[in-house]
N, C-alpha and C positions, 0 to 999 in steps of 0.2 A: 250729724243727727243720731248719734251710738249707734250707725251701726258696723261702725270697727268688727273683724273677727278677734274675738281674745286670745292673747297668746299669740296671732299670728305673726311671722316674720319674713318679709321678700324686700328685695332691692333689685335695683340695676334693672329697669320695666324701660323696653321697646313696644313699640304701635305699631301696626302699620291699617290702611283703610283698603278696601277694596275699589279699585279703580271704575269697577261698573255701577255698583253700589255703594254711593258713602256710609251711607250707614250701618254698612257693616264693619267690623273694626275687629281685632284681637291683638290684646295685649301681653307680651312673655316678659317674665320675671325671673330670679334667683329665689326661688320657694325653700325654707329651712325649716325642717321639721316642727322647732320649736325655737322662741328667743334664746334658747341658750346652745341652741344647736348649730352647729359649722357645716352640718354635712345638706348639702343644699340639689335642689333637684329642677325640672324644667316647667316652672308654673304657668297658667296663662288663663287667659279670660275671654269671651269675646261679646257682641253688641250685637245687637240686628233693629237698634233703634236710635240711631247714631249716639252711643253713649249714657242716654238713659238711661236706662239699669243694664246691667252685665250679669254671665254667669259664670261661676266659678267652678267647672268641672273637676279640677286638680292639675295633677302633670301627666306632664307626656308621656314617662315611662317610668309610672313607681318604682322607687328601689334605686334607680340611676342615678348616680351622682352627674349633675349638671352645671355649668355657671356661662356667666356671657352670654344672654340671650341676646341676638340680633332678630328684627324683624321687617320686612319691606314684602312688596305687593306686584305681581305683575300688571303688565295692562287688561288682560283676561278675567282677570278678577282672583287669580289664586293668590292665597298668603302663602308666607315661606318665613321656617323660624331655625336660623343657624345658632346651632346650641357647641358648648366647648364639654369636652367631656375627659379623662383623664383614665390611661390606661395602662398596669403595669407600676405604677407608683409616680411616675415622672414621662410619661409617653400625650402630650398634647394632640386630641383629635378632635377633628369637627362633623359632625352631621348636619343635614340640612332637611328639616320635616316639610312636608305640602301641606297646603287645606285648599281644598276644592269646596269647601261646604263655609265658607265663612269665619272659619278658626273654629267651626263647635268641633269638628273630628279631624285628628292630624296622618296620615298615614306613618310608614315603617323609620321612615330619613333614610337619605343616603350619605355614605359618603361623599364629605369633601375635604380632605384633604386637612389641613388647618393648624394652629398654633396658638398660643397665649393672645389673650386681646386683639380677639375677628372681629371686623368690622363686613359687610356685602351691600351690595348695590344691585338692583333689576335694572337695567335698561327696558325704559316707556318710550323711548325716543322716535317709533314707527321708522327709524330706518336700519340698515344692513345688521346690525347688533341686536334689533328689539328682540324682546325678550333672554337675552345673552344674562346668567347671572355670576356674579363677579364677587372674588371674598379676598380679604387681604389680613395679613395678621405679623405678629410680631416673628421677623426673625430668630432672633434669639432663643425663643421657647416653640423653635417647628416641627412639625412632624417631619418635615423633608427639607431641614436646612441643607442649603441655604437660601431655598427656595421659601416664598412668602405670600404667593399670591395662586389663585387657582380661578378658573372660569367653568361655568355649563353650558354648552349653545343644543341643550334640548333638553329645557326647561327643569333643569334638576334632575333628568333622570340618573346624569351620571357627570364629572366631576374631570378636566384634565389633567397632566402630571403637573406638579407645582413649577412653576417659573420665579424666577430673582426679579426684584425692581431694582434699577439703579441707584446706588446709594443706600439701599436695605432702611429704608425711612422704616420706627416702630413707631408704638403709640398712635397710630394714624387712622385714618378715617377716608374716603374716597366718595364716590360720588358722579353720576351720569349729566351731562350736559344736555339743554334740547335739543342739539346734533349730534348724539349718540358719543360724544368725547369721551371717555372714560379719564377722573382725574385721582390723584391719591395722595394723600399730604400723610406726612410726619416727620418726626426726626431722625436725621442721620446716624444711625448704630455710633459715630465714632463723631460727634459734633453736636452744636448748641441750635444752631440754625434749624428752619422749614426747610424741605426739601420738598417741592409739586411736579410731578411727574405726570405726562398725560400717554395715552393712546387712542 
């Protein structure tokens, strides 16, 4: 219906909904200055009419170079936006922001730990794990190779020291079961094959 912003430029857009309220929703993005710009930041939007119209507050943390947004929901209703952020020219880190308010306001992030291409999971599952949050990312480009994966078990406040998966899968993607399984797929650092790993 035009109503495109002009000029604007974002990719790689995560959702997540609020598990008490559907209709609430926020969306994170790679927000770039401008179409000819590379230097890219942590955009996002959120609903409170499931999806109707949305608003566009900005980023997270003007001025921050951002990419990778990850986004998922606990059962509580809070959002959570795991952002990559790069420190020192070549140093891979991840933060992990809260919204208690629906995505309209994100508080400080903390760390978690992180690397090239994070992927996180909340665990909904109501049992021993629920609300456990879980981040995995690529070996290769980690902050704590050769470590690749990290967990919170109090709700993001704070982050454990990274652990290895077997096989060092990258490219991957993971995923909570309705019995709390925690799963993690990708490739083997040194192979062609899937490699599914659970706990």
């Amino acid at each position: 219906l035009g109503q495109n912003i002009v000029g604007d430029a974002a990719n790689e857009p995560s959702i997540a909904v609020d598990a008490t309220d559907p209709d609430k929703m926020a969306i994170g993005w790679r927000q770039f200055d401008t179409i000819s710009s590379n230097f890219r930041q942590a955009g996002y939007a959120y609903t409170t009419d499931g999806g109707l119209t949305w608003t566009f507050p900005g980023v997270i943390e003007p001025g921050v170079f951002r990419s990778d947004p990850v986004l998922d929901s606990d059962a509580e209703g809070g959002l959570y936006y795991n952002s990559l952020t790069v420190e020192n020219g070549d140093e891979y880190l991840c933060d992990v922001f809260r919204s208690f308010a629906g995505g309209a306001a994100w508080d400080a992030g903390v760390s978690a730990r992180g690397g090239d291409k994070q992927w996180m999971a909340i665990d909904k599952s109501g049992g021993v794990g629920d609300g456990h949050i879980y981040a995995f990312w690529n070996a290769y480009f980690s902050s704590c190779y050769p470590g690749s994966f990290t967990r919170s078990t109090n709700g993001g406040g704070s982050y454990e020291s990274c652990t290895q998966i077997p096989d060092d899968p990258y490219w991957g993607t993971l995923t909570v079961a309705p019995d709390g399984t925690l799963y993690t797929v990708g490739v083997p650092l040194f192979g062609d094959d899937f490699v599914v790993t659970r706990s």
